[in-house]
Structure formats: structure tokens, C-alpha cells
CHARMM-style PDB file with segment names, atoms N, HN, CA, C and O in Angstrom:
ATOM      1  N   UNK     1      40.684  83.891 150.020  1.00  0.00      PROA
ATOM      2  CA  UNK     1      40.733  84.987 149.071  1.00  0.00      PROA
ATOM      3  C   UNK     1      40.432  84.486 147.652  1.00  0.00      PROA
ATOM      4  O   UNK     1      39.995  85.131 146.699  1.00  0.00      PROA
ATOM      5  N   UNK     2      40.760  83.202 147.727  1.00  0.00      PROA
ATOM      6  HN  UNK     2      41.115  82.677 148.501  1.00  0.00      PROA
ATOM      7  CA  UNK     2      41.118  82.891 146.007  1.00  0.00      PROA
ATOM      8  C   UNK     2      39.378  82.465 145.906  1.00  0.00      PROA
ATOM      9  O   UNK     2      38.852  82.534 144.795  1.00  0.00      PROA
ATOM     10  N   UNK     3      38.806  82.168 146.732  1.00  0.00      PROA
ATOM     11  HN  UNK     3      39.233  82.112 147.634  1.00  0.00      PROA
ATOM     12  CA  UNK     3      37.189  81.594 146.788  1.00  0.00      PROA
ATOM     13  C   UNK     3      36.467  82.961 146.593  1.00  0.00      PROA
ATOM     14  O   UNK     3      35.520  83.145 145.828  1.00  0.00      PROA
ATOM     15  N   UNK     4      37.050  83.888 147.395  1.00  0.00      PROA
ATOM     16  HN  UNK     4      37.818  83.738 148.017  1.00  0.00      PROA
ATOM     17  CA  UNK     4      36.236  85.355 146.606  1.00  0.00      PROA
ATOM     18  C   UNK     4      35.914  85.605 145.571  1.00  0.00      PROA
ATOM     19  O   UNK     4      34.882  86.110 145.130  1.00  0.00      PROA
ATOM     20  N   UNK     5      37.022  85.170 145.009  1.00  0.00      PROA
ATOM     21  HN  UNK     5      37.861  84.759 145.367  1.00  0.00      PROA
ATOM     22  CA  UNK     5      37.749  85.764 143.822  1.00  0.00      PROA
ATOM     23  C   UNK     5      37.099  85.134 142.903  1.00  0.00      PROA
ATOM     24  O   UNK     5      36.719  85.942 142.055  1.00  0.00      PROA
ATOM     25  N   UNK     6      36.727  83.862 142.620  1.00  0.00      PROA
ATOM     26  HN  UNK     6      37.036  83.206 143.308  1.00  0.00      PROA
ATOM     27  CA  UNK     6      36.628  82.765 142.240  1.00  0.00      PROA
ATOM     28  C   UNK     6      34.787  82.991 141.701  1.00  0.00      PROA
ATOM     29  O   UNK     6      34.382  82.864 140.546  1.00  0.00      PROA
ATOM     30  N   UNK     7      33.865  83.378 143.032  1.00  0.00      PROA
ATOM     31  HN  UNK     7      34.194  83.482 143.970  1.00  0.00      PROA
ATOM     32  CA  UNK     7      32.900  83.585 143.249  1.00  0.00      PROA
ATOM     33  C   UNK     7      32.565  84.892 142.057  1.00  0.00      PROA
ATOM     34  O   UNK     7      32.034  84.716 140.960  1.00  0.00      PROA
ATOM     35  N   UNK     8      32.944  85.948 142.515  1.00  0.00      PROA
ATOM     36  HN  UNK     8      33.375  86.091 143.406  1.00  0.00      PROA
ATOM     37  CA  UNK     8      32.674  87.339 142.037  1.00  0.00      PROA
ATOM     38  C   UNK     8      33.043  86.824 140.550  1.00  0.00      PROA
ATOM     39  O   UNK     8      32.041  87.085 139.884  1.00  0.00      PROA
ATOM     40  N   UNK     9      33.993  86.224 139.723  1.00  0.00      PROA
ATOM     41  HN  UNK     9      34.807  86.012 140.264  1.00  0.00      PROA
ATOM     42  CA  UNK     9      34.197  86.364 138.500  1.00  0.00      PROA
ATOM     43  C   UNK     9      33.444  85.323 137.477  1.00  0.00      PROA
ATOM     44  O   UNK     9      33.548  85.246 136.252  1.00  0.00      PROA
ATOM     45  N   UNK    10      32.641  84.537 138.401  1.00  0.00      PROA
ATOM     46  HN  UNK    10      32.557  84.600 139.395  1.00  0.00      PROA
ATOM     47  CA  UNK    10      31.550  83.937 138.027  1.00  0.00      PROA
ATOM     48  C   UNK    10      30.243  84.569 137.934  1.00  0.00      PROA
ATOM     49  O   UNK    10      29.426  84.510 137.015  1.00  0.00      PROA
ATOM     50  N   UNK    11      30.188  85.190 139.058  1.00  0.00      PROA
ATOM     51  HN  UNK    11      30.852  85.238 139.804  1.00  0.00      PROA
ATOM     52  CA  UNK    11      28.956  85.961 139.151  1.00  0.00      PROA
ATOM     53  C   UNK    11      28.494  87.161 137.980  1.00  0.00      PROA
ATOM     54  O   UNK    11      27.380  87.456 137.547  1.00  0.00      PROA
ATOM     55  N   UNK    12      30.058  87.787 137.633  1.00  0.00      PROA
ATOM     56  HN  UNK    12      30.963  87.548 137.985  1.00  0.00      PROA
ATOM     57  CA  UNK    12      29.807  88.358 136.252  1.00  0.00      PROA
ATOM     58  C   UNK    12      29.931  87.638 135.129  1.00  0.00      PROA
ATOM     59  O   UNK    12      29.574  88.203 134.095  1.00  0.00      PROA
ATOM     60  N   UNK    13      30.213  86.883 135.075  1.00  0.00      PROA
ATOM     61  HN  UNK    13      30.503  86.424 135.915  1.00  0.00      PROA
ATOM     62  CA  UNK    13      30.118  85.866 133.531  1.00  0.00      PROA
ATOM     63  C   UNK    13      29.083  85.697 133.920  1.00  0.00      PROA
ATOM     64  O   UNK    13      28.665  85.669 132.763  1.00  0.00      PROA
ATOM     65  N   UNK    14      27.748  85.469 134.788  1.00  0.00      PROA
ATOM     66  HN  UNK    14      28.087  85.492 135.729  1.00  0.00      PROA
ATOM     67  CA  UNK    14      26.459  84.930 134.487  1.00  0.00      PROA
ATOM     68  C   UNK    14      25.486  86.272 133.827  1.00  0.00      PROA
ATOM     69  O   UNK    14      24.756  86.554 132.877  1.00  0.00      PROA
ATOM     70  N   UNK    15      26.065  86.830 135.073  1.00  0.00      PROA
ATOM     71  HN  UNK    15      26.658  86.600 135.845  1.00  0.00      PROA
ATOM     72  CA  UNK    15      25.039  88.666 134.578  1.00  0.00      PROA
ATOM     73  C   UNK    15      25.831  88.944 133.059  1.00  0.00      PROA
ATOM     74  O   UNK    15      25.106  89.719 132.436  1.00  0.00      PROA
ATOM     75  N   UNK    16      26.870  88.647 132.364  1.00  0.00      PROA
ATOM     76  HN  UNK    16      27.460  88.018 132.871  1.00  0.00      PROA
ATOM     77  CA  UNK    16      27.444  88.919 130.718  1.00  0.00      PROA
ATOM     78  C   UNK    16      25.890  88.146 129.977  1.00  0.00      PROA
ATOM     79  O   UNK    16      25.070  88.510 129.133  1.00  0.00      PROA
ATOM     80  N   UNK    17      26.059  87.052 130.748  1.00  0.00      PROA
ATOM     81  HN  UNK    17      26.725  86.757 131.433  1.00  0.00      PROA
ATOM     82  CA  UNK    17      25.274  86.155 129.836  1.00  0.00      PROA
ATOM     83  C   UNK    17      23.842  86.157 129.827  1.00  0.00      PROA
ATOM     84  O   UNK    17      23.203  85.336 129.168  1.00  0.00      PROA
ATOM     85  N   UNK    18      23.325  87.023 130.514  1.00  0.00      PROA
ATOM     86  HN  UNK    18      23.844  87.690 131.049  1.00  0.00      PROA
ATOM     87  CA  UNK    18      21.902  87.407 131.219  1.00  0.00      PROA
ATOM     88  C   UNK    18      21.938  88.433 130.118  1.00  0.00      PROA
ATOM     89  O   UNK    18      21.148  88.322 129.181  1.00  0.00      PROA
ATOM     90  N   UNK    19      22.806  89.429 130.169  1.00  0.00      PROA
ATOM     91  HN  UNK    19      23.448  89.519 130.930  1.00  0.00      PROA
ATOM     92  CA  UNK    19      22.325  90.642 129.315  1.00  0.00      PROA
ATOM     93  C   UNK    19      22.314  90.102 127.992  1.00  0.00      PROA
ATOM     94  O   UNK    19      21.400  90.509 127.275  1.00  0.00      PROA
ATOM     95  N   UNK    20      23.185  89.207 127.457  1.00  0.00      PROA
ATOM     96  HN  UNK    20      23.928  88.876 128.039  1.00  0.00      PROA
ATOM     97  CA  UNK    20      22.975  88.658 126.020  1.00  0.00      PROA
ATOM     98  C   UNK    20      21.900  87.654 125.573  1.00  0.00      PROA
ATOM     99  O   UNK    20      21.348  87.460 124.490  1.00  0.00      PROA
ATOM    100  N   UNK    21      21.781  86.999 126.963  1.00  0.00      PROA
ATOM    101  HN  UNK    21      22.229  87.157 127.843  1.00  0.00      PROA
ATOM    102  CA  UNK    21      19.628  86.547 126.469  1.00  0.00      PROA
ATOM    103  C   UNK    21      18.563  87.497 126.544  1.00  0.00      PROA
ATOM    104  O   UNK    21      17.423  87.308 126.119  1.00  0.00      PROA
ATOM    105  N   UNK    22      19.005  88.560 127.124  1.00  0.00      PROA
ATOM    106  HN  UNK    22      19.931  88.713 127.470  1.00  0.00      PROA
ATOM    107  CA  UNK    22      17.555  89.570 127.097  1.00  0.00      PROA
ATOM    108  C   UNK    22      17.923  90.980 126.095  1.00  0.00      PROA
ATOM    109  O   UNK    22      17.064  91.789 125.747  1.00  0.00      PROA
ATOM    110  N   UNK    23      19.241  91.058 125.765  1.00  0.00      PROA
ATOM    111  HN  UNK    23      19.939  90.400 126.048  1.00  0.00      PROA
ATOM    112  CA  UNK    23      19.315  91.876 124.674  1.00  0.00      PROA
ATOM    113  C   UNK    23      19.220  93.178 125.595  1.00  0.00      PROA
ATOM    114  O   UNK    23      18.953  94.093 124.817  1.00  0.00      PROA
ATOM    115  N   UNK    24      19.287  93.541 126.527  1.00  0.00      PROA
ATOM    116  HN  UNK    24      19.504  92.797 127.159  1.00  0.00      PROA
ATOM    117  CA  UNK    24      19.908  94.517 127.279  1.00  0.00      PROA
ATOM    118  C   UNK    24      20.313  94.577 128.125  1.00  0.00      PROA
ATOM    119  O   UNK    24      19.874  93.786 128.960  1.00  0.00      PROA
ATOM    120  N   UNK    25      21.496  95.581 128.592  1.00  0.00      PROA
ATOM    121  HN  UNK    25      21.853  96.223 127.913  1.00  0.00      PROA
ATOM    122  CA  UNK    25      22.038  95.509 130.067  1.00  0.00      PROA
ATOM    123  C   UNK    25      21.450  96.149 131.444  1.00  0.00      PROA
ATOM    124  O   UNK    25      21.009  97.293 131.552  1.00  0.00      PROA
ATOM    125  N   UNK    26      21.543  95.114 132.532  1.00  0.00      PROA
ATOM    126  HN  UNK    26      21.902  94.185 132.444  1.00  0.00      PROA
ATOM    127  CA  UNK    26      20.956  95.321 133.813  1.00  0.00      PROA
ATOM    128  C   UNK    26      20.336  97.082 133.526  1.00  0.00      PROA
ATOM    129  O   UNK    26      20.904  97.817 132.719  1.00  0.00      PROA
ATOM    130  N   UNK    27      19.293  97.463 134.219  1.00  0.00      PROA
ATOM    131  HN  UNK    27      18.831  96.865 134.875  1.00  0.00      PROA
ATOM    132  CA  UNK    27      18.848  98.533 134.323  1.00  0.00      PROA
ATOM    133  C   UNK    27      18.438  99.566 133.226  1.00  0.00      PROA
ATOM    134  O   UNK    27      17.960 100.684 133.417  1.00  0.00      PROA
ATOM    135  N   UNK    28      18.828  98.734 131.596  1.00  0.00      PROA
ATOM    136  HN  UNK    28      19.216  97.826 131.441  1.00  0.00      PROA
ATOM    137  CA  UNK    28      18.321  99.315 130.643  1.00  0.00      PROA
ATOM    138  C   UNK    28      17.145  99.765 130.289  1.00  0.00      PROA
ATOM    139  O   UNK    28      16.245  98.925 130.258  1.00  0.00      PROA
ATOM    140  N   UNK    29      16.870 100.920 129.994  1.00  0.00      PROA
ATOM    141  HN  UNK    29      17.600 101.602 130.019  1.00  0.00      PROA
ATOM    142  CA  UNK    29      15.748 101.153 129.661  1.00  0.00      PROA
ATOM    143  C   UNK    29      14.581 100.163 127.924  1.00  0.00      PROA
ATOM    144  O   UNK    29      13.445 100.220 127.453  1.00  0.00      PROA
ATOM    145  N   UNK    30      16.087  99.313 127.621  1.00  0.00      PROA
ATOM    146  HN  UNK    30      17.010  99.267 128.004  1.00  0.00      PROA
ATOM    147  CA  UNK    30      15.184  98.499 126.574  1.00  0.00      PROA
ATOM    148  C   UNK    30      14.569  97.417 127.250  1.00  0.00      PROA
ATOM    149  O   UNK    30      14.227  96.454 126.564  1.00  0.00      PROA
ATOM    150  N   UNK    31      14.437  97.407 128.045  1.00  0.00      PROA
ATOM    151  HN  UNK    31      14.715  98.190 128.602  1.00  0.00      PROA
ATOM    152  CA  UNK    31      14.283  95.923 128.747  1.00  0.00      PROA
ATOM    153  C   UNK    31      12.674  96.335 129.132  1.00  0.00      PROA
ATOM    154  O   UNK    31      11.753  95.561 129.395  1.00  0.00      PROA
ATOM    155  N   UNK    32      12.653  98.237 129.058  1.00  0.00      PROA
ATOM    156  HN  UNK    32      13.401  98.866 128.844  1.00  0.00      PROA
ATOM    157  CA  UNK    32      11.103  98.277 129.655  1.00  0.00      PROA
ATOM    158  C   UNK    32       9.818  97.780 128.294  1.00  0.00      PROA
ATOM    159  O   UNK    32       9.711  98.292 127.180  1.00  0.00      PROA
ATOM    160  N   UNK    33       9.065  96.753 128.830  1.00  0.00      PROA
ATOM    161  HN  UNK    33       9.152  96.337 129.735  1.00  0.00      PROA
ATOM    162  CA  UNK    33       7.421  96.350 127.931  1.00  0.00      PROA
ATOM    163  C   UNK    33       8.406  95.195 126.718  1.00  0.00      PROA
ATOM    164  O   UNK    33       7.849  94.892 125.663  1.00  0.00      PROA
ATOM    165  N   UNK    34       9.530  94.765 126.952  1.00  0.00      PROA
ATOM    166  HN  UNK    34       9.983  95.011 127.809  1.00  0.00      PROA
ATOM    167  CA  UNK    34      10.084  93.950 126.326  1.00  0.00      PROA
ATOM    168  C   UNK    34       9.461  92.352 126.124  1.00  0.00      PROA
ATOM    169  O   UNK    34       9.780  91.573 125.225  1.00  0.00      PROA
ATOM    170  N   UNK    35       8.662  92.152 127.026  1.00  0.00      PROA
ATOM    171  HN  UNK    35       8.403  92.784 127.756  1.00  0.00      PROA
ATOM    172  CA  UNK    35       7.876  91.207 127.031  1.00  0.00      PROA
ATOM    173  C   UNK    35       9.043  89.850 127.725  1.00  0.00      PROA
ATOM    174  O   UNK    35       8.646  88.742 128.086  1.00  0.00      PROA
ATOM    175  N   UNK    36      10.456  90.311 127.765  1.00  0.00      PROA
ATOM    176  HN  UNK    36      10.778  91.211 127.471  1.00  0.00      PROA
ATOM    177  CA  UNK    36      11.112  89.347 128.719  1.00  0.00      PROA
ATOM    178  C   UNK    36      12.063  90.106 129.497  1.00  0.00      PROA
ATOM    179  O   UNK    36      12.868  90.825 128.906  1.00  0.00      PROA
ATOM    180  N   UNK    37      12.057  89.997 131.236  1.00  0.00      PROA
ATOM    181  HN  UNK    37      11.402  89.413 131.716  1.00  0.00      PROA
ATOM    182  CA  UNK    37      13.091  90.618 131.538  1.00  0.00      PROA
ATOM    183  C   UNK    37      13.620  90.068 132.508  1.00  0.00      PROA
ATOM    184  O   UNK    37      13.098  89.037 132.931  1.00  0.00      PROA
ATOM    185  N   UNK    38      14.924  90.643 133.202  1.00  0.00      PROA
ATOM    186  HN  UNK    38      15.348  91.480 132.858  1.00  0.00      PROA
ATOM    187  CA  UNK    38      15.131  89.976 134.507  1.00  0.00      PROA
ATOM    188  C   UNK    38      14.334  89.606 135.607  1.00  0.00      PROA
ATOM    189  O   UNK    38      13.169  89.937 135.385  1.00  0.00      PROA
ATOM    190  N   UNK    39      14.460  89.106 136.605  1.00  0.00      PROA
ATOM    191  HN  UNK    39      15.407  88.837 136.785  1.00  0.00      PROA
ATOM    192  CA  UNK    39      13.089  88.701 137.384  1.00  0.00      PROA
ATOM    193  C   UNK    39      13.616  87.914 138.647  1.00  0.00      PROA
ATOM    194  O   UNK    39      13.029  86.970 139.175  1.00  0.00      PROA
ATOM    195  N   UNK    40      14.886  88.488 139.065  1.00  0.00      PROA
ATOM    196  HN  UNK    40      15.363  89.255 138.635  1.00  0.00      PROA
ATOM    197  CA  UNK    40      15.684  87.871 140.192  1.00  0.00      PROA
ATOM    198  C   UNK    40      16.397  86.561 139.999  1.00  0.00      PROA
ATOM    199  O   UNK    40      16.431  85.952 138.930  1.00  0.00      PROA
ATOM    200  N   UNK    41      17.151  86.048 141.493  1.00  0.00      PROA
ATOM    201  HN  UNK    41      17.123  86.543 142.362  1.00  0.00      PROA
ATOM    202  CA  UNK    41      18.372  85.141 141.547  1.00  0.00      PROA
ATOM    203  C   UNK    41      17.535  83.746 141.546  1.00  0.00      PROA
ATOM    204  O   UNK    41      16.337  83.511 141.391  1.00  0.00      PROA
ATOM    205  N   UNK    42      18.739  82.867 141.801  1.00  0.00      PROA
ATOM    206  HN  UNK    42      19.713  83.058 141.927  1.00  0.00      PROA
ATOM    207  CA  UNK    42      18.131  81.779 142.386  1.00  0.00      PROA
ATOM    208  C   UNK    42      19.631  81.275 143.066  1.00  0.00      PROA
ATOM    209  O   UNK    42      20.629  81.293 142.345  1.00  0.00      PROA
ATOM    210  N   UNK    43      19.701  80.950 144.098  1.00  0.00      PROA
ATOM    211  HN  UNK    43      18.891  80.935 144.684  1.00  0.00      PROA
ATOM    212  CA  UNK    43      21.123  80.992 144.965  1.00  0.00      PROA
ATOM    213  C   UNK    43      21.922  79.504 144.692  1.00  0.00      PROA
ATOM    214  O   UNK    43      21.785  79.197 145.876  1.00  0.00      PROA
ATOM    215  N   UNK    44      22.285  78.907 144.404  1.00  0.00      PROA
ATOM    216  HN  UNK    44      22.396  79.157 143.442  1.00  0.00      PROA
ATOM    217  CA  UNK    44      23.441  78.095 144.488  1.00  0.00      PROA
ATOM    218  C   UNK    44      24.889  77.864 145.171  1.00  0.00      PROA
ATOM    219  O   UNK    44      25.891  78.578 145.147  1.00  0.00      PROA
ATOM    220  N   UNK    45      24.729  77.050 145.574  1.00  0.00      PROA
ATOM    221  HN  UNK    45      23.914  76.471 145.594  1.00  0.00      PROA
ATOM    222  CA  UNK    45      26.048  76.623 146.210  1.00  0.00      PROA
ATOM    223  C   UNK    45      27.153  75.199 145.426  1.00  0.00      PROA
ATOM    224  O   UNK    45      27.165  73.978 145.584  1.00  0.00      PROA
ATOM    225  N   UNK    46      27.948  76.137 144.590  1.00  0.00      PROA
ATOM    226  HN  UNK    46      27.938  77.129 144.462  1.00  0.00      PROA
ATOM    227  CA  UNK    46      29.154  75.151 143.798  1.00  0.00      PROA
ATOM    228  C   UNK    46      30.014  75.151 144.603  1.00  0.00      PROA
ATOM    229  O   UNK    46      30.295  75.972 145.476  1.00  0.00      PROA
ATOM    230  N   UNK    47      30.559  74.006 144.260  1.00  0.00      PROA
ATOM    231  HN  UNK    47      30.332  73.339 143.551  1.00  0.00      PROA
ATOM    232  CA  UNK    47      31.953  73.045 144.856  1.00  0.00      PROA
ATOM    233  C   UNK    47      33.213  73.012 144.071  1.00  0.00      PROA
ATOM    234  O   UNK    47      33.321  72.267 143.097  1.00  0.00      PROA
ATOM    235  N   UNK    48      33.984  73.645 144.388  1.00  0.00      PROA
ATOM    236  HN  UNK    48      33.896  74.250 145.180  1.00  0.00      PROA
ATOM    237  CA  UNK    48      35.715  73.537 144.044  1.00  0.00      PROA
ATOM    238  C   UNK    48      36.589  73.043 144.387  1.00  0.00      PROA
ATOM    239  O   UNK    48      36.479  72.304 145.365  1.00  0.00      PROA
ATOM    240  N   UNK    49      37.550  73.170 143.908  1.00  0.00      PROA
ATOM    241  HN  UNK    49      37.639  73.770 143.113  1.00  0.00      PROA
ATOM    242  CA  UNK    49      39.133  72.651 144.376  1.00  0.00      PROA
ATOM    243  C   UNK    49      38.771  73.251 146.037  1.00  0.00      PROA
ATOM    244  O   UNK    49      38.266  72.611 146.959  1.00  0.00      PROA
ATOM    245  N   UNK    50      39.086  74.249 146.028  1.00  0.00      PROA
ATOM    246  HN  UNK    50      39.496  74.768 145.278  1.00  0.00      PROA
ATOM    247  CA  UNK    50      39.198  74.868 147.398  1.00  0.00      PROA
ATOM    248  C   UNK    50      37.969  75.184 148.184  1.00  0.00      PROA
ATOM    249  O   UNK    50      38.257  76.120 148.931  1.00  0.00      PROA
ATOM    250  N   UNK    51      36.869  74.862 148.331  1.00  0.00      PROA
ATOM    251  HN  UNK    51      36.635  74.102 147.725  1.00  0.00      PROA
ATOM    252  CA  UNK    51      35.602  74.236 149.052  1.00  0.00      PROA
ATOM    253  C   UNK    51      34.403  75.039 148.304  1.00  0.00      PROA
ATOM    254  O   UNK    51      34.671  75.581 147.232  1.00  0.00      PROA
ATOM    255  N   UNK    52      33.254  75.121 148.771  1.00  0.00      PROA
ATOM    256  HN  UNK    52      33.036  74.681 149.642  1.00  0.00      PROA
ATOM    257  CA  UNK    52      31.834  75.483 148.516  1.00  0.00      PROA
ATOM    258  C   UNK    52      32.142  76.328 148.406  1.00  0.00      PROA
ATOM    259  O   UNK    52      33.310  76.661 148.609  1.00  0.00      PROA
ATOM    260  N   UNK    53      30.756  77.469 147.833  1.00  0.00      PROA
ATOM    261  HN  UNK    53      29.807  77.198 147.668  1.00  0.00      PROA
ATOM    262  CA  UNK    53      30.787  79.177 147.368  1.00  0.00      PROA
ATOM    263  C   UNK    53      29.281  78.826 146.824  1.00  0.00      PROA
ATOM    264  O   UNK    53      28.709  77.809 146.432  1.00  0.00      PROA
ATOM    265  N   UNK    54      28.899  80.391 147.032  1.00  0.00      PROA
ATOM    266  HN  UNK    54      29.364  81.217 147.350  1.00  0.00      PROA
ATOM    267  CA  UNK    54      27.446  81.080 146.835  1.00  0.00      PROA
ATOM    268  C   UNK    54      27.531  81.400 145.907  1.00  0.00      PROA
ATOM    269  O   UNK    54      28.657  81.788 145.595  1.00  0.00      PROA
ATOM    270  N   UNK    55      26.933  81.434 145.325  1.00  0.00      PROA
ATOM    271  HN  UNK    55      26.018  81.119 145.579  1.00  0.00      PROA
ATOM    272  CA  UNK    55      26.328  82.366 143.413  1.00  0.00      PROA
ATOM    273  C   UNK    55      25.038  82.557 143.754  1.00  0.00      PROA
ATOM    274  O   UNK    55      24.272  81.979 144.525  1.00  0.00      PROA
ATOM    275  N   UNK    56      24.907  83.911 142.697  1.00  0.00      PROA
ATOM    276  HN  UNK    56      25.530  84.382 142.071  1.00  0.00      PROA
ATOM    277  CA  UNK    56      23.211  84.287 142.777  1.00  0.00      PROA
ATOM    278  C   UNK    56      23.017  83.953 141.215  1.00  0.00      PROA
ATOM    279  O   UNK    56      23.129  84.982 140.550  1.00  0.00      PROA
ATOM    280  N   UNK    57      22.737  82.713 140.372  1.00  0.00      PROA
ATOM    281  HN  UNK    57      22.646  81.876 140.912  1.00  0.00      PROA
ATOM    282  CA  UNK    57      22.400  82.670 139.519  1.00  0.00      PROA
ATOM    283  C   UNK    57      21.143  83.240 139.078  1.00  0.00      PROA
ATOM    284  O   UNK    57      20.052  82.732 139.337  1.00  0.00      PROA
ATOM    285  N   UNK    58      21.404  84.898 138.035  1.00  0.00      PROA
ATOM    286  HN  UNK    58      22.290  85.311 137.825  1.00  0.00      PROA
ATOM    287  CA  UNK    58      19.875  85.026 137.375  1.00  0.00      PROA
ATOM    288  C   UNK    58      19.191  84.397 136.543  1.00  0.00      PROA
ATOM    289  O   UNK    58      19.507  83.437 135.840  1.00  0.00      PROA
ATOM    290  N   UNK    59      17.759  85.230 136.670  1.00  0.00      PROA
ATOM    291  HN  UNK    59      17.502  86.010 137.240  1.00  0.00      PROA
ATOM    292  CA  UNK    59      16.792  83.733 135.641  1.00  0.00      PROA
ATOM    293  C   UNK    59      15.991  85.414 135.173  1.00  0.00      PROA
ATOM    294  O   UNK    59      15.907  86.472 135.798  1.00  0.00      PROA
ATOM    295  N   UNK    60      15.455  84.943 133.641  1.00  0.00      PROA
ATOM    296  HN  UNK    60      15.523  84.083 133.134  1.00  0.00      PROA
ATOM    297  CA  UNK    60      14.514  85.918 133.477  1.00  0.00      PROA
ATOM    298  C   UNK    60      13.013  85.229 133.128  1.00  0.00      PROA
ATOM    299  O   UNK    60      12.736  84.029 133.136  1.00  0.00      PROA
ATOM    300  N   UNK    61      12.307  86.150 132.880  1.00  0.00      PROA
ATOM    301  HN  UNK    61      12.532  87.124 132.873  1.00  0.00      PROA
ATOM    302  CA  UNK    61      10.440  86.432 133.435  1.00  0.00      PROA
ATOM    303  C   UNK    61      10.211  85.485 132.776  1.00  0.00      PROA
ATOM    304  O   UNK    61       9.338  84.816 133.329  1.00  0.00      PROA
ATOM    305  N   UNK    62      10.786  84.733 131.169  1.00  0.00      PROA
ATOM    306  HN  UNK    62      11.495  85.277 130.720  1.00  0.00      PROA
ATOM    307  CA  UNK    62       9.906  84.051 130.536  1.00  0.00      PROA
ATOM    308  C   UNK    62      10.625  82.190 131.033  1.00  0.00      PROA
ATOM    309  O   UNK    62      10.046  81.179 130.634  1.00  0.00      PROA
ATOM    310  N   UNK    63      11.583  82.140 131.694  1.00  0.00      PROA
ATOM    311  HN  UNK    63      12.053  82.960 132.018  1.00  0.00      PROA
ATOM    312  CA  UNK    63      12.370  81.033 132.257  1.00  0.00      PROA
ATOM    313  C   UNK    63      12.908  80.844 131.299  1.00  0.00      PROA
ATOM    314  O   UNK    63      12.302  79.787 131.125  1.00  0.00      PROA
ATOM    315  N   UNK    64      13.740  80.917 130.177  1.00  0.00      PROA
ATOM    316  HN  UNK    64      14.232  81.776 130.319  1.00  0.00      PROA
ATOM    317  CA  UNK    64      14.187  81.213 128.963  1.00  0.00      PROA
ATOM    318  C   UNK    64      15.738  80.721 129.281  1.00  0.00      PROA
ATOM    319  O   UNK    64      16.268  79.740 128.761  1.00  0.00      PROA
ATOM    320  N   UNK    65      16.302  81.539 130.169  1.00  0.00      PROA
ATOM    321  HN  UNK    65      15.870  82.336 130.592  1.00  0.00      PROA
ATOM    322  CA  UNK    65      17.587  81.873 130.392  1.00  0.00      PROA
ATOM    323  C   UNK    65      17.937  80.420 131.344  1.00  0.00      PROA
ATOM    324  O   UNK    65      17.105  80.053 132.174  1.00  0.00      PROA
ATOM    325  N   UNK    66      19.411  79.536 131.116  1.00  0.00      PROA
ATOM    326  HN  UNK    66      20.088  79.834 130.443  1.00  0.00      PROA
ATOM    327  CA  UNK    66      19.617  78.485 131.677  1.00  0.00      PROA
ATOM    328  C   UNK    66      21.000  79.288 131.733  1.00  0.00      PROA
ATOM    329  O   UNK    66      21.168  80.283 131.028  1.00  0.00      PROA
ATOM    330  N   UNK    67      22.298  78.651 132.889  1.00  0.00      PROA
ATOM    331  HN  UNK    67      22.161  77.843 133.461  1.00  0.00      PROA
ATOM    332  CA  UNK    67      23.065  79.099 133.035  1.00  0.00      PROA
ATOM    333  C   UNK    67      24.110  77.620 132.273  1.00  0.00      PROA
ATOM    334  O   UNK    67      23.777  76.440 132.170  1.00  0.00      PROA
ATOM    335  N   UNK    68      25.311  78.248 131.885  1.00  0.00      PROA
ATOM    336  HN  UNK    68      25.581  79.207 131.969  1.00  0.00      PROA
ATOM    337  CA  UNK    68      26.299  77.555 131.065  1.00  0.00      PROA
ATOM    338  C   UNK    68      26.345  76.570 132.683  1.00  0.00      PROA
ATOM    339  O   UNK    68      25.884  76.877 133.782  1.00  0.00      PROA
ATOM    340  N   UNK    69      27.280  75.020 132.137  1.00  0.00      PROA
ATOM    341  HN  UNK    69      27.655  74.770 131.245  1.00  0.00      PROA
ATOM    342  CA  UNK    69      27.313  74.250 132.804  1.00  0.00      PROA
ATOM    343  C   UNK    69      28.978  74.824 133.338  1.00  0.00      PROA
ATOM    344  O   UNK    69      29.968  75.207 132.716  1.00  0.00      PROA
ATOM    345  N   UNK    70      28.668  74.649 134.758  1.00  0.00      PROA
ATOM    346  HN  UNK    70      27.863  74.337 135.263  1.00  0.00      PROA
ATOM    347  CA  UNK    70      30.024  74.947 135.697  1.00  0.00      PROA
ATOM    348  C   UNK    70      30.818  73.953 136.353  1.00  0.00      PROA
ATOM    349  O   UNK    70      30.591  73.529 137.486  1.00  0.00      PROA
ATOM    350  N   UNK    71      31.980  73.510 135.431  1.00  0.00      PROA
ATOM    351  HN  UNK    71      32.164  73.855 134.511  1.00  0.00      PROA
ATOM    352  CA  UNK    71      32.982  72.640 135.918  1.00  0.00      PROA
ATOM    353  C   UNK    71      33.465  72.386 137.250  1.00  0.00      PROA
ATOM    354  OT1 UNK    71      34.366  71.567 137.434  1.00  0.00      PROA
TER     355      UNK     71
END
């Protein structure tokens, strides 16, 4: 449970941090002819106290976006 948990509240701190490199949120209409936008995941598997877990780390169109380093 706690690896769910663990997972999902990462997964939104990345998409927080996605919308603050592209200056709008998922599905915004500012994001349309913006010249940078989202542009899908790239999957990862981090290691914890309590074992492995999936993330869909996003990336946007111009490769711009790097994700904070995960302890």
C-alpha cells in the first residue's frame, strides 16, 4: 500500500513540475501553437526502502524538461 502511495505522489509532483516548464496545465488550451508542449512518458523504475515502483516520467516536445533528482 505504502508503494502505491509512494508511486502516485510522485507521479504528481512530476506532472506539478511539467506544467511549470511549459507554463500550462495538462490539457490547456495555452499549450495550443506554443511552440513547446507535452509529448508523452518515459517509464522508470525507482528503488526504495520498500522495493521497486513504476513512474511515467513526462518529457516535453523541445526535451527541455529534466525531472528533479529522486532520492
Amino acid at each position: 500500500m505504502l508503494k502505491g502511495l509512494f508511486s502516485d505522489i510522485l507521479q504528481q509532483i512530476l506532472e506539478a513540475e511539467m506544467d511549470e516548464h511549459v507554463e500550462y496545465e495538462k490539457h490547456g488550451v495555452e499549450g495550443n501553437n506554443s511552440g513547446n508542449s507535452r509529448n508523452g512518458y518515459t517509464g522508470k523504475n525507482i528503488k526504495a526502502r520498500f522495493g521497486g515502483t513504476d513512474i511515467q516520467v513526462p518529457w516535453d516536445r523541445n526535451e527541455g524538461f529534466t525531472s528533479p533528482p529522486i532520492c
